[in-house]
C-alpha positions as CSV (number, residue, x, y, z in Angstrom):
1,X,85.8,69.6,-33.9
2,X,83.0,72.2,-33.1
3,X,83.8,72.6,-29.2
4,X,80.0,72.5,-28.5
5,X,79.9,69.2,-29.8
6,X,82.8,67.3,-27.4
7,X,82.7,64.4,-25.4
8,X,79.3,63.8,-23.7
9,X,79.3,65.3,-20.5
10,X,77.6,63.4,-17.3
11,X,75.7,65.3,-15.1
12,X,76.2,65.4,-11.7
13,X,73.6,65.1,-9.0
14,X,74.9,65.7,-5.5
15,X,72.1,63.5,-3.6
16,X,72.9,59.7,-3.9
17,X,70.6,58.5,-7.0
18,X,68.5,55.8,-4.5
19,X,65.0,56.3,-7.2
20,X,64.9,54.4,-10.4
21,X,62.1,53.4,-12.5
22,X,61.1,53.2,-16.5
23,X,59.0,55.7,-18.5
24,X,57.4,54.0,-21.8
25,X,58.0,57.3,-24.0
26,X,54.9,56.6,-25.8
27,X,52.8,56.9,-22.8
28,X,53.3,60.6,-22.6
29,X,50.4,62.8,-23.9
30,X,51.2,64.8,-26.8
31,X,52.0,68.8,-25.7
32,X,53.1,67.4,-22.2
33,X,56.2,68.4,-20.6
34,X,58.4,67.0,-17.6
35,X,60.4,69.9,-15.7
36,X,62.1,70.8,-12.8
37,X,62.7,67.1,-11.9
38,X,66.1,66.0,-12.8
39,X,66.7,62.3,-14.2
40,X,69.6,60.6,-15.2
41,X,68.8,58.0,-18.2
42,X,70.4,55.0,-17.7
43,X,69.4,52.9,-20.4
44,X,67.0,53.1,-23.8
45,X,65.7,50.2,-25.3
46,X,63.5,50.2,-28.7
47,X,61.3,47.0,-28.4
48,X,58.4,44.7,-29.8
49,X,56.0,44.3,-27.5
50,X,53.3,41.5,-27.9
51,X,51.2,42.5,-24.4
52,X,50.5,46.2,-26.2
53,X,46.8,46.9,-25.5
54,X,44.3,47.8,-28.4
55,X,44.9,51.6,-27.9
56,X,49.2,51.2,-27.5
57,X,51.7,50.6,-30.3
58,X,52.9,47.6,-31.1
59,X,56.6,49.4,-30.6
60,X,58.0,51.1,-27.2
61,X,61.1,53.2,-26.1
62,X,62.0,52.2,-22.6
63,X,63.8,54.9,-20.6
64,X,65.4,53.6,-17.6
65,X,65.9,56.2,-14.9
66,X,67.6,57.3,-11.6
67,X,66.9,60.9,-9.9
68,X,67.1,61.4,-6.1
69,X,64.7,60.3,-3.7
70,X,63.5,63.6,-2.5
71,X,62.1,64.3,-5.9
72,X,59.7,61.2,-5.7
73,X,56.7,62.6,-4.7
74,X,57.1,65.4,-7.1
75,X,57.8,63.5,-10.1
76,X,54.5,61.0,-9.0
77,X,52.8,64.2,-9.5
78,X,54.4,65.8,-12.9
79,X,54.3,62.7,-14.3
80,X,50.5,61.9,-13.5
81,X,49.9,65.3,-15.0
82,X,52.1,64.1,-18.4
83,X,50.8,60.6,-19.2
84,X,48.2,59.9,-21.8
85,X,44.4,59.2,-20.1
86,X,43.8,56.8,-22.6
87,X,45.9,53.6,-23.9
88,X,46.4,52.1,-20.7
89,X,49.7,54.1,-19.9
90,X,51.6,54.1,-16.2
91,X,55.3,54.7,-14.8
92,X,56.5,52.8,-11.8
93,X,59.6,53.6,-9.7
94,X,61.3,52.8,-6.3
95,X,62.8,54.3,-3.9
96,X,64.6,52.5,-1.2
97,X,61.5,52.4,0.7
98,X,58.7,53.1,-1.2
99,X,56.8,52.1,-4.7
100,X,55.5,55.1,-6.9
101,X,52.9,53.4,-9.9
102,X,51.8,56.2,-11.4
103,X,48.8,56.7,-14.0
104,X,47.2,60.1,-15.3
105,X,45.6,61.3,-12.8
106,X,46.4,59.2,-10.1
107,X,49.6,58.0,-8.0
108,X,49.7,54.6,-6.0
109,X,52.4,54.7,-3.2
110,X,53.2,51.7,-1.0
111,X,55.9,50.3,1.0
112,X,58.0,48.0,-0.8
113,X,56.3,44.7,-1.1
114,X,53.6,45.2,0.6
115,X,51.0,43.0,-1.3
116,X,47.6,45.5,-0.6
117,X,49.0,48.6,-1.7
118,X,50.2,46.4,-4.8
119,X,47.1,44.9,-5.6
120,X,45.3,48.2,-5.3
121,X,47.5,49.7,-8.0
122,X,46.7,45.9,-9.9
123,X,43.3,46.6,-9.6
124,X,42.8,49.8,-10.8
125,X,45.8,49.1,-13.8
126,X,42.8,46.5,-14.6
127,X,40.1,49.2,-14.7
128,X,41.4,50.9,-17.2
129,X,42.8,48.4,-20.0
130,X,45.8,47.7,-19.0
131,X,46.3,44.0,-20.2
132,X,47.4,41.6,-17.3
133,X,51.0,40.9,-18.6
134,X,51.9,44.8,-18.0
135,X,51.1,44.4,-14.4
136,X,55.0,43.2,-13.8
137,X,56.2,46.1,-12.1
138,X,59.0,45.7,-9.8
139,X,58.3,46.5,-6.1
């Protein structure tokens, strides 16, 4: 066997993983680029999806996540800078403390179930397309 090609290696990161979220692969805009923000993938899922807006396909690649907390407000911002502006598109992940729903252009941040900061996220997800089944996030 080719010794580049051995046994997957897992990568270490020394902080405690305590963010997690899922990135819809499709929602990222073509040309755009995540760096200097380490995540672990945790899970992938290919699915159907029947809620997809007008603008979004009708298939999705889930990417379940972890990376450590003190990254959180710097991925929010990346990853507002990555998404597509149009098709409805947003990432949400948790910290231990906090919810990050992120759009392009835009970052929600509340306290974990705190209803206002999640129905302010809602509202806007509304405001631009996104259909009402989508607004599931975990908080």
């Amino acid at each position: 066997m080719d010794e580049h090609f051995g046994a997957p290696r897992r990568v270490e990161i020394e902080e405690e993983l305590v963010l997690e979220g899922v990135l819809i692969a499709e929602s990222f805009r073509v040309g755009a680029e995540l760096v200097d923000v380490p995540l672990q993938v945790t899970k992938i899922v290919r699915l159907e999806v029947e809620s997809a807006a007008a603008e979004q396909p009708q298939q999705w690649t889930l990417l379940d996540f972890a990376a450590e907390e003190g990254d959180a407000e710097r991925l929010a911002e990346q990853l507002s800078a990555c998404l597509a502006p149009t098709g409805g598109w947003y990432v949400n992940y948790n910290t231990m403390a906090e919810a990050f729903v992120v759009f392009a252009g835009k970052v929600f941040r509340y306290p974990r179930g705190q209803v206002e900061g999640r129905r302010r996220a809602q509202d806007y997800a509304r405001s631009i397309g996104i259909p009402e089944p989508q607004l599931d996030w975990q908080d």
